[in-house]
C-alpha positions as CSV (number, residue, x, y, z in Angstrom):
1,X,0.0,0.0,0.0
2,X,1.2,3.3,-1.0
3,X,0.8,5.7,2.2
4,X,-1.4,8.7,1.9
5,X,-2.2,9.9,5.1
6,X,-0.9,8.5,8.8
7,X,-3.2,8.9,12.0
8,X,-0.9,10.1,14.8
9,X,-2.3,9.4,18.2
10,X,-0.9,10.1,22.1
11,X,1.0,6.4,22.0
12,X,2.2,7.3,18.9
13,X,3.7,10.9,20.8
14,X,4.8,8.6,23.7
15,X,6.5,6.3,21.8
16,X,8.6,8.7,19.4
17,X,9.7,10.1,22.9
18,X,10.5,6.6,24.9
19,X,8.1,6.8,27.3
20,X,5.4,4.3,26.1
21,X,5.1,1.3,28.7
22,X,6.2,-1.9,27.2
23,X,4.9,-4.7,29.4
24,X,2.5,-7.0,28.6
25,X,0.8,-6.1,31.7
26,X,0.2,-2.5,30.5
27,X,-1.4,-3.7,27.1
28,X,-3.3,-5.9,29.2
29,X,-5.0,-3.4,31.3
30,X,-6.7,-2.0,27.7
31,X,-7.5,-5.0,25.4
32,X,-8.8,-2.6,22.7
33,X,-5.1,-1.5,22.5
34,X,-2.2,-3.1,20.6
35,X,0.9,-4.5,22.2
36,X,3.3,-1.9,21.0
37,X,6.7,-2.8,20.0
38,X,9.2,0.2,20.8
39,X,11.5,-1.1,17.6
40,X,8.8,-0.3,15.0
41,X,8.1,3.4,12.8
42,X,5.0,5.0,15.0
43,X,2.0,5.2,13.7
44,X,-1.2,2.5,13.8
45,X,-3.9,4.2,11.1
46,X,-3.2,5.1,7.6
47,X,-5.1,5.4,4.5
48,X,-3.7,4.9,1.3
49,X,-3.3,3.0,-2.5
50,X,-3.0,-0.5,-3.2
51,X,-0.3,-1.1,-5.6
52,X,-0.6,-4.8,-5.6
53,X,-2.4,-7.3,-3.7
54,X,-2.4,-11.1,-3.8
55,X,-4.7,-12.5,-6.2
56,X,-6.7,-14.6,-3.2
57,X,-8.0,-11.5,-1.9
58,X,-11.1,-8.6,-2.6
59,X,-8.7,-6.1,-3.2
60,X,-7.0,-4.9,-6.4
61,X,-4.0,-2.4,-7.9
62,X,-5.8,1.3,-7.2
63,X,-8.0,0.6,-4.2
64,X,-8.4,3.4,-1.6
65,X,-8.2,1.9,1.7
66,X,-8.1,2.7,5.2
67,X,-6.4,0.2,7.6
68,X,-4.3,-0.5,10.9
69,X,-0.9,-2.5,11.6
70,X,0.4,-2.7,15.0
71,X,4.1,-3.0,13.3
72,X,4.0,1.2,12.8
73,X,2.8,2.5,9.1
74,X,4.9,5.9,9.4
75,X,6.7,5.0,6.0
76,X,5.8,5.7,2.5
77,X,4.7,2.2,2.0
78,X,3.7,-0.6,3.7
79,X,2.6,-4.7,3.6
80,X,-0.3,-5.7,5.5
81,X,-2.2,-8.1,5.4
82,X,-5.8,-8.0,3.5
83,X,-7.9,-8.4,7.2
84,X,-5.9,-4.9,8.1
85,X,-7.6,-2.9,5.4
86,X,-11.1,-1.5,4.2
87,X,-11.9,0.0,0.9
88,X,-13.2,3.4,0.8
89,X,-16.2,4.1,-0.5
90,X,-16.1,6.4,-3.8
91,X,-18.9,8.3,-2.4
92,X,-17.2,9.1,0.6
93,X,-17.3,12.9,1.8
94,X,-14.1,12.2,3.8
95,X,-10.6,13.4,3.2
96,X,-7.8,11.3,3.3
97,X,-6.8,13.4,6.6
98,X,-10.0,12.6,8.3
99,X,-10.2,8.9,7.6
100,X,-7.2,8.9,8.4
101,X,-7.7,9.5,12.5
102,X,-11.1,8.3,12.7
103,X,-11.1,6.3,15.6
């Protein structure tokens, strides 16, 4: 996926700085949140473009997505897996900027 736009959250602040906890009994006190790993890029959301995409999947070359990795997406491209992204509706009112930190 070609990287548009990244979401930046507090965790993302804290772990650009050092100071995000990481202890599986932290991530465990908020199951909705990833463990993060402090050796990744920061950054969880993203929208973008798939370039290419494996042949098993709904998704095709030029599909505008929104999707999540826990392995940091702060990069002009990325590989995730097909479960990790959504296609955007063309009839979406939404700018890449606001998909991109909806929560």
């Amino acid at each position: 996926v070609r990287v548009h736009c990244v979401g930046v959250n507090f965790r993302d602040v804290l772990k650009a700085r050092g100071l995000y906890p990481h202890t599986r009994t932290f991530a465990q006190l908020d199951q909705d949140q990833p463990h993060v790993n402090r050796d990744t890029a920061p950054g969880s959301d993203f929208v973008g473009i798939i370039l290419r995409a494996c042949p098993t999947t709904k998704f095709q070359a030029g599909d505008h997505v929104v999707g999540i990795s826990a392995h940091g997406v702060l990069h002009s491209h990325v590989v995730v897996d097909s479960s990790q992204v959504v296609c955007i509706p063309s009839e979406c009112p939404l700018t890449d900027e606001q998909l991109s930190v909806m929560p």
